[in-house]
FIPATI-744059 format. One record per residue (C-alpha): residue number from 1; residue in three letters; chain; z, y, x. Coordinates in Angstrom, 3 decimals. Last residue first. Layout:
<r NUM ALA A <Z Y X>> ...
//
This chain:
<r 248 UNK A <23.167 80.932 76.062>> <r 247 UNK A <21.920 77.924 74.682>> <r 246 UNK A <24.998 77.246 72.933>> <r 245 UNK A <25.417 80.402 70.964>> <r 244 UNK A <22.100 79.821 69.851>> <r 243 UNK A <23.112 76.683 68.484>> <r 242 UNK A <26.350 78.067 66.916>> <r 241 UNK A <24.446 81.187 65.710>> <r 240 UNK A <21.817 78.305 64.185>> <r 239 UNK A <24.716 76.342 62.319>> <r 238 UNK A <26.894 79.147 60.759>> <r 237 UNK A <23.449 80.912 59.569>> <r 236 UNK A <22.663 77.860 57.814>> <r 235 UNK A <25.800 77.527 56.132>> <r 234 UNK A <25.650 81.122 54.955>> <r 233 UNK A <22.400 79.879 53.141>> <r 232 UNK A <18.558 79.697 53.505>> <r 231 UNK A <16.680 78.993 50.052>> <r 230 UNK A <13.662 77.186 50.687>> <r 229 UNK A <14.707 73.439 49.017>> <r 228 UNK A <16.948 70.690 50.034>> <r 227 UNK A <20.630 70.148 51.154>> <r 226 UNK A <22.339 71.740 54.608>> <r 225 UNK A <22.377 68.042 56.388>> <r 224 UNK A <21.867 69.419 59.505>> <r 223 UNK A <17.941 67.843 60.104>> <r 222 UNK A <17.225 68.486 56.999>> <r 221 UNK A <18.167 72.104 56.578>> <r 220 UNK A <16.413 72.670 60.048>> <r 219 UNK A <13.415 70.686 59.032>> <r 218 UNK A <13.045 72.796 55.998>> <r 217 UNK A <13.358 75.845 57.049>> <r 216 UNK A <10.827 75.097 59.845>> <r 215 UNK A <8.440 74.153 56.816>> <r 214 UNK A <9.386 77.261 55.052>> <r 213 UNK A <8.516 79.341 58.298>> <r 212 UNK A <5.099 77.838 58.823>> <r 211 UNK A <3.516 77.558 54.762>> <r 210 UNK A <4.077 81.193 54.588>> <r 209 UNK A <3.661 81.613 50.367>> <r 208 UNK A <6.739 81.643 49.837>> <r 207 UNK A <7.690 84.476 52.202>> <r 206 UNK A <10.465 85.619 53.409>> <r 205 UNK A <9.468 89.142 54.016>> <r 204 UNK A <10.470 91.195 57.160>> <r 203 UNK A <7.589 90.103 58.959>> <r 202 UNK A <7.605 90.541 62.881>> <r 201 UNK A <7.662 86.372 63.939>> <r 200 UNK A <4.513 85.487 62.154>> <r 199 UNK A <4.016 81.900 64.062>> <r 198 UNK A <7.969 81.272 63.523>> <r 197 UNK A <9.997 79.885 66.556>> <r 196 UNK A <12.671 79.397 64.724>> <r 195 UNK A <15.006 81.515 66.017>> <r 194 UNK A <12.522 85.016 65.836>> <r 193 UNK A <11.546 83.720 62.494>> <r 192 UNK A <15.260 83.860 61.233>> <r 191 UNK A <15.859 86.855 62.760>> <r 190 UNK A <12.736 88.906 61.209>> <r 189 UNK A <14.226 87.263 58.242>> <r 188 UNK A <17.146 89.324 58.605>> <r 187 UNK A <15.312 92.804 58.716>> <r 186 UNK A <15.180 91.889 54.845>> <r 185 UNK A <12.655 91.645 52.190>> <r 184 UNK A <13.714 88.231 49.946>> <r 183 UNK A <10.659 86.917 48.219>> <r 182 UNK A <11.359 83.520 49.040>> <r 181 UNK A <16.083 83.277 49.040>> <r 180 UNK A <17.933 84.351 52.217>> <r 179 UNK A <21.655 84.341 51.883>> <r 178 UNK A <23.105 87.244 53.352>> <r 177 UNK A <25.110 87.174 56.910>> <r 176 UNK A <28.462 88.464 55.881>> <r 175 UNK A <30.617 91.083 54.493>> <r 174 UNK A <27.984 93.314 54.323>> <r 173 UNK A <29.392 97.186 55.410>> <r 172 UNK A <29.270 99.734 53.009>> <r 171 UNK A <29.686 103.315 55.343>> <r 170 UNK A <33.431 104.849 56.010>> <r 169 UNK A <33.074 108.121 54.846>> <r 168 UNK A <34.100 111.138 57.064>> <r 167 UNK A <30.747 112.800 57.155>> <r 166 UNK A <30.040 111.586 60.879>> <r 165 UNK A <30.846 108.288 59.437>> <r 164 UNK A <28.268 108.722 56.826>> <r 163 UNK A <25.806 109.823 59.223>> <r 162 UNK A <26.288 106.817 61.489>> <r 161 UNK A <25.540 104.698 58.252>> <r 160 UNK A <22.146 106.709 57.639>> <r 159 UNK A <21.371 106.081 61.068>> <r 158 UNK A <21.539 102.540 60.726>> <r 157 UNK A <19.784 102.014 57.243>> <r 156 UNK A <17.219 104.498 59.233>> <r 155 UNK A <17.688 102.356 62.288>> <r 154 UNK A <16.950 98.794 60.739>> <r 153 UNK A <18.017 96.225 63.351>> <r 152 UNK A <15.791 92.938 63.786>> <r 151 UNK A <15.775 93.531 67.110>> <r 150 UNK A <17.548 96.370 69.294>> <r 149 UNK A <15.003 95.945 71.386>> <r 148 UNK A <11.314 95.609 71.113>> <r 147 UNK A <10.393 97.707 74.418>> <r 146 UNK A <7.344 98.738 75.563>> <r 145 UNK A <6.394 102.106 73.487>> <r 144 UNK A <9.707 103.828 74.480>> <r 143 UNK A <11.383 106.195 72.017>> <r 142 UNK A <11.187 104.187 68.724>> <r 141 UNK A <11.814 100.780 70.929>> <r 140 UNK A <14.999 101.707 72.631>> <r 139 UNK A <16.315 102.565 68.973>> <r 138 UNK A <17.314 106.078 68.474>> <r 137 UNK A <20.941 107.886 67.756>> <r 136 UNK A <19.307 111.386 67.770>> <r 135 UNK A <19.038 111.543 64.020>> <r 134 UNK A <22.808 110.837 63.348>> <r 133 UNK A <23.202 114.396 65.001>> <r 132 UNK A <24.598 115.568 68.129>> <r 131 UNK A <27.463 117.750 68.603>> <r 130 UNK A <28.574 115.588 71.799>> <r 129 UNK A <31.914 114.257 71.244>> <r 128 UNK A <30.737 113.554 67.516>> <r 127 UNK A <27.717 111.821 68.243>> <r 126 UNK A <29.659 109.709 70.676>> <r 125 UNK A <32.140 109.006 68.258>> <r 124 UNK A <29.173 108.141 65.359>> <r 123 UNK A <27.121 106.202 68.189>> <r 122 UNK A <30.401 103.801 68.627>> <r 121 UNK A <30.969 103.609 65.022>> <r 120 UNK A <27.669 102.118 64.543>> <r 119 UNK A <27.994 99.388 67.330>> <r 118 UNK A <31.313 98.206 66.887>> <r 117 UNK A <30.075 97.890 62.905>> <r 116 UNK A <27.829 96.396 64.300>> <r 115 UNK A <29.759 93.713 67.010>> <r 114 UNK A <31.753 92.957 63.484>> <r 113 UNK A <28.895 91.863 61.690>> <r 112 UNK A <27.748 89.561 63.970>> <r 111 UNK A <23.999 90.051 64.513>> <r 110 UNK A <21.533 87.386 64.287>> <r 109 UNK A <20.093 85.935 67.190>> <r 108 UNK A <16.463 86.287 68.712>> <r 107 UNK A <16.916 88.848 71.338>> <r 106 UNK A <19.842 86.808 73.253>> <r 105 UNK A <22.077 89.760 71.826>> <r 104 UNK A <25.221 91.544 73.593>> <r 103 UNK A <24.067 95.256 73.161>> <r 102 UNK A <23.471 97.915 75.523>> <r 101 UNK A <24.278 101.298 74.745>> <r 100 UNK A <22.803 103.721 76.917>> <r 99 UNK A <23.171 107.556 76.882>> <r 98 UNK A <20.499 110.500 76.933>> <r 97 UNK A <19.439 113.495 78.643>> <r 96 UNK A <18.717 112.189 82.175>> <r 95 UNK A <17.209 108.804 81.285>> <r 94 UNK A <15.244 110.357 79.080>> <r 93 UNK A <16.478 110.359 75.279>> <r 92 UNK A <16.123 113.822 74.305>> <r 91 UNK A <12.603 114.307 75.992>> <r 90 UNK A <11.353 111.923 73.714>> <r 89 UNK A <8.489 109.310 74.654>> <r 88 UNK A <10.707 107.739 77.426>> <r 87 UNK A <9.145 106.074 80.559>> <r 86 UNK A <12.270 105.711 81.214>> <r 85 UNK A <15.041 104.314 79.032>> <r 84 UNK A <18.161 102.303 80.715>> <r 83 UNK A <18.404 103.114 83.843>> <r 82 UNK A <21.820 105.105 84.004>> <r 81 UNK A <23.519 108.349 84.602>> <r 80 UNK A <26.803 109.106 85.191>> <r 79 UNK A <30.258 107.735 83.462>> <r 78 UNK A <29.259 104.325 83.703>> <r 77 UNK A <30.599 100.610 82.506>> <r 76 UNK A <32.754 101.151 79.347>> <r 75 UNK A <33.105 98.030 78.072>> <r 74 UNK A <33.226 98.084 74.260>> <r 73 UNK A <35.058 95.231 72.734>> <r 72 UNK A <33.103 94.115 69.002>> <r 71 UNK A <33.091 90.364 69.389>> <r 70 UNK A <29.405 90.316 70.704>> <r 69 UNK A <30.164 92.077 73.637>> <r 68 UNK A <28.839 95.767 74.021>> <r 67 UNK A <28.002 97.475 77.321>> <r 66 UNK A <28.652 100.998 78.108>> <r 65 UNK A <26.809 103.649 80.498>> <r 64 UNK A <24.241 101.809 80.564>> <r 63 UNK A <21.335 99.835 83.466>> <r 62 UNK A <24.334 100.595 86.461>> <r 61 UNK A <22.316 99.590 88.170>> <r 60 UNK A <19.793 98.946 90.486>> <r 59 UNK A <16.520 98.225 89.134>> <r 58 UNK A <14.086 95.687 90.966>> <r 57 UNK A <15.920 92.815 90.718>> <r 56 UNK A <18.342 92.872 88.183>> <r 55 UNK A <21.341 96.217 87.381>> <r 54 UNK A <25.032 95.978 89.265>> <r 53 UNK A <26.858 96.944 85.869>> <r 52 UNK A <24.537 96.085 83.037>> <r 51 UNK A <23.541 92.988 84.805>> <r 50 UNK A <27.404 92.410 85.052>> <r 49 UNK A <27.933 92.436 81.469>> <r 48 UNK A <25.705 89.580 80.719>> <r 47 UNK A <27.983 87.046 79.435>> <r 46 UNK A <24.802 86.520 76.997>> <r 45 UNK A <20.841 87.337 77.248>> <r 44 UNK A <18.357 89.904 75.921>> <r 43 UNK A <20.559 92.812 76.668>> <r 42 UNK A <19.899 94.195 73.005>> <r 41 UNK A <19.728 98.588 73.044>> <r 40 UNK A <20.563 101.718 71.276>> <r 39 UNK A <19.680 104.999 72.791>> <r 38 UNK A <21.718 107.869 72.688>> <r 37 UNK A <20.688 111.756 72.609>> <r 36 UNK A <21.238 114.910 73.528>> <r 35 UNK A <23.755 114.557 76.511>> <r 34 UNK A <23.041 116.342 79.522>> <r 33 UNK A <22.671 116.335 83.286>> <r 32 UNK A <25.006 113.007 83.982>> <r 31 UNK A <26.237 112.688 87.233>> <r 30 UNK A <24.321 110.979 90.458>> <r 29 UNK A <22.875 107.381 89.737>> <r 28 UNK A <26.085 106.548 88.125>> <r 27 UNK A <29.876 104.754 88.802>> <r 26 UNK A <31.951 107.403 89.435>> <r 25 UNK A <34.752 106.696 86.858>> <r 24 UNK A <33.298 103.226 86.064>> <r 23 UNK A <34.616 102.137 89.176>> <r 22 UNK A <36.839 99.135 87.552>> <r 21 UNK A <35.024 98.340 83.889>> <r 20 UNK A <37.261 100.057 81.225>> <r 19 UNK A <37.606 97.919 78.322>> <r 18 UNK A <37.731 98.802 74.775>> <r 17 UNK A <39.059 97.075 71.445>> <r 16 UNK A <37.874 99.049 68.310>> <r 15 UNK A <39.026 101.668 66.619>> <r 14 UNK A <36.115 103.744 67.036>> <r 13 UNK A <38.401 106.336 68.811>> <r 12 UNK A <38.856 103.892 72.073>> <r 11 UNK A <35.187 104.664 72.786>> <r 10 UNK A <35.503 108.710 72.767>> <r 9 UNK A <38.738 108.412 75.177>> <r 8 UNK A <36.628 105.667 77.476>> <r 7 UNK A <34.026 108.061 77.633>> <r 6 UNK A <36.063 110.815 78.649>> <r 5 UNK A <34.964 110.358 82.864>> <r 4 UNK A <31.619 111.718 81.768>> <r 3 UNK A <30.568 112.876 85.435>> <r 2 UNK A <29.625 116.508 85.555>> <r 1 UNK A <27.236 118.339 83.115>> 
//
């Protein structure tokens, strides 16, 4: 397969804003061999396009062929092939047979809902371009045993999304963050303890019963003036995005 120089094309038809990074024409570690699969990731910091671009010490880059901002704008970084999954435990989503999406996320933060709905119609376009099915769109950490990224994502309510725009419908999206009440099961509250600094930071249930997170609730609440009791609002979520936001 010779350098993807139509990425751009297949970006711009998720309707979102898109950027082509200068040199991303023959930017790559030689061409890409094949397409069968792409693999979603989080950068783990902010305004970190560049990383993605020119790569860290001890990996040259480019790290993905694109790089999403937290807004929704796709950069388009690559057209060849990247470092972004190896060792991989599919042989659809090797460095060589699969492409990168890296994601603007501090690993702890919750999502905007625009930069998913970026993200999910981005894998649908690709998908499309490349006869591949909503199965192959994997999370870096289902196809390599070391990495936790994207966070807090749910890839079957993901996939299942991507297949619906592969279908030609136009998947539910929330609105907003949801409001977190005990008892709640949601790949939100994975957030939440992630930005808290939760002992039990991998359960998805907000649990009454956790005697860690619902004090940290409650210091945050008090110390913002967001009321009393467990249940954490659209208020709160304002507040600890803006925080995160600003240790970035």
């Amino acid at each position: 397969m010779p350098w993807l120089t139509r990425l751009a094309t297949v970006a711009r038809r998720t309707g979102f804003p898109v950027v082509e990074v200068a040199g991303w024409r023959t930017r790559g570690h030689g061409p890409q061999p094949s397409v069968e699969g792409v693999v979603c990731h989080h950068t783990a910091g902010r305004d970190d396009m560049h990383i993605v671009r020119d790569g860290r010490p001890g990996l040259d880059g480019p790290l993905s062929q694109f790089w999403l901002r937290r807004d929704g704008t796709i950069f388009v970084v690559a057209a060849g092939r990247c470092w972004h999954n190896a060792p991989s435990t599919s042989p659809h989503h090797t460095n060589s047979a699969s492409l990168g999406i890296e994601a603007e996320n501090n690993g702890r933060e919750a999502w905007p809902v625009r930069q998913l709905e970026a993200y999910r119609r981005l894998c649908a376009e690709l998908c499309r371009e490349y006869s591949l099915p909503a199965s192959r769109v994997k999370a870096h950490r289902e196809v390599n045993t070391g990495k936790p990224d994207p966070h807090s994502i749910d890839m079957g309510d993901f996939r299942a999304d991507v297949a619906q725009l592969l279908a030609g419908r136009a998947p539910a999206l929330p609105a907003r963050l949801p409001e977190l009440r005990p008892g709640a099961t949601s790949e939100h509250v994975v957030t939440l303890r992630k930005a808290l600094g939760a002992a039990n930071q991998t359960s998805t249930v907000y649990d009454p019963t956790d005697p860690d997170l619902l004090a940290l609730v409650e210091q945050f609440k008090t110390a913002h003036k967001l009321g009393v009791g467990p249940v954490w609002t659209a208020a709160c979520w304002a507040i600890l995005n803006h925080q995160e936001k600003e240790k970035s």
